[in-house]
N, C-alpha and C positions, 0 to 999 in steps of 0.2 A: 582096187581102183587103179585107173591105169596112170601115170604120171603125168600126164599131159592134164590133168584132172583138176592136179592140186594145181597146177598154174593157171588152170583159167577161175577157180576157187578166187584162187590168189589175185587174179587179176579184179574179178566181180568186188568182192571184199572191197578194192581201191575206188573202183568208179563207185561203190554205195557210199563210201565215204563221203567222194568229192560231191554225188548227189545231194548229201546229209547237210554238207557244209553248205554248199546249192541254195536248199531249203532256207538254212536258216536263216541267211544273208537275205534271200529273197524273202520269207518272214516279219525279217527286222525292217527292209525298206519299207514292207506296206506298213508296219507298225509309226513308221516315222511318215510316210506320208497322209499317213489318217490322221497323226497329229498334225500337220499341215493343215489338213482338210478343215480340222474341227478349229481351227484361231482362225482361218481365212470365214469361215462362216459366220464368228464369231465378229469377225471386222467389219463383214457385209450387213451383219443385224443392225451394230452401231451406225454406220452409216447411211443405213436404212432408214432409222429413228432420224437422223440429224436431217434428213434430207425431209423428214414430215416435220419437223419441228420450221427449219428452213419455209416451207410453204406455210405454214399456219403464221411466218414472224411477214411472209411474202401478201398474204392473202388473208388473213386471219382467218377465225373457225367456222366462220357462217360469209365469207366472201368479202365484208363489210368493214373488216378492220384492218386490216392487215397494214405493211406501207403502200403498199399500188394501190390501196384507196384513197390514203391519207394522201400519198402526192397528185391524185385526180383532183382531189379536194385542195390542194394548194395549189395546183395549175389553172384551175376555176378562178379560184379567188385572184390569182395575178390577171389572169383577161380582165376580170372584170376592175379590177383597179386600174389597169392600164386602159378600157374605155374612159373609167373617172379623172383620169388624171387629163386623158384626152379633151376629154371636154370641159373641164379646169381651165385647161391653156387657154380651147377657145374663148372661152366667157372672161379671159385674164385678158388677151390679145384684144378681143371688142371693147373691154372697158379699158385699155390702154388708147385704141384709137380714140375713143368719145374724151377722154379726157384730154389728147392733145388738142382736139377739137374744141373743146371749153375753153383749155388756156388761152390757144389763139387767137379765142372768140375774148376774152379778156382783154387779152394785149394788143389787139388792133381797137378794142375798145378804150384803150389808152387807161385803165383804172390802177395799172401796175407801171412802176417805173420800167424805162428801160435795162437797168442793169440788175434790177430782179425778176425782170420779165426773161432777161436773154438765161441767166441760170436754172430758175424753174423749170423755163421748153430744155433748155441740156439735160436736164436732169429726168426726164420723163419721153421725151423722144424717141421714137422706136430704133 
C-alpha cells in the first residue's frame, strides 16, 4: 500500500469522527427539541381546556346561562326600572302640582292662618 494511502486513511478516520460527533450533537438537539415540542403541546392542551371552560363561564352550556346572559337580563331589568322610576317622577311631579293648587286654593280661602299658610306653600313649592 502506497504511503500516501495511510494519510488519507488517517485523514477519513478524522472527518468520521467529527462526522460521529456531528451526529450526536445533532441527535441530542432533536432529542431536546422534542422535549420542547411535547410541554409546549402540553401547554396548548391546558390552554385549550381553559379557554372552553372560559366560554361555558362566558356563555354557559346551552347559550342560556352563562354571564352575557345574566347581564342581558340585568340590562333589561335597569330599562325597565328606569322607565318606572320615570314615570314615578311624573305621577310625583303632577301630585306636587295639584297639591300646590289645593294649598293655594286654601289660603286664598283664608281657612289657614297666614303664618302657617306662608310655611306650608314654602315647604311644598316646586
Amino acid at each position: 500500500m502506497p504511503p500516501e494511502t495511510g494519510a488519507v486513511l488517517g485523514r477519513l478516520g478524522a472527518q468520521i469522527e467529527t462526522l460521529s460527533t456531528t451526529m450526536t450533537t445533532i441527535v441530542t438537539q432533536f432529542g431536546t427539541q422534542a422535549q420542547s415540542q411535547a410541554r409546549i403541546e402540553t401547554q396548548l392542551e391546558a390552554v385549550e381546556e381553559r379557554i372552553v371552560e372560559l366560554r361555558k363561564s362566558l356563555y354557559g352550556d346551552d347559550g342560556a346561562g352563562g354571564v352575557v346572559h345574566k347581564l342581558g337580563n340585568i340590562e333589561n331589568t335597569l330599562k325597565s326600572s328606569e322607565k318606572d322610576t320615570a314615570a314615578l317622577k311624573k305621577v310625583l311631579d303632577d301630585s306636587k302640582k295639584t297639591l300646590v293648587k289645593i294649598v293655594l286654593l286654601v289660603l286664598s280661602s283664608g281657612a289657614i292662618s297666614g303664618g302657617l299658610a306662608s310655611k306650608l306653600l314654602g315647604a311644598i313649592s316646586p
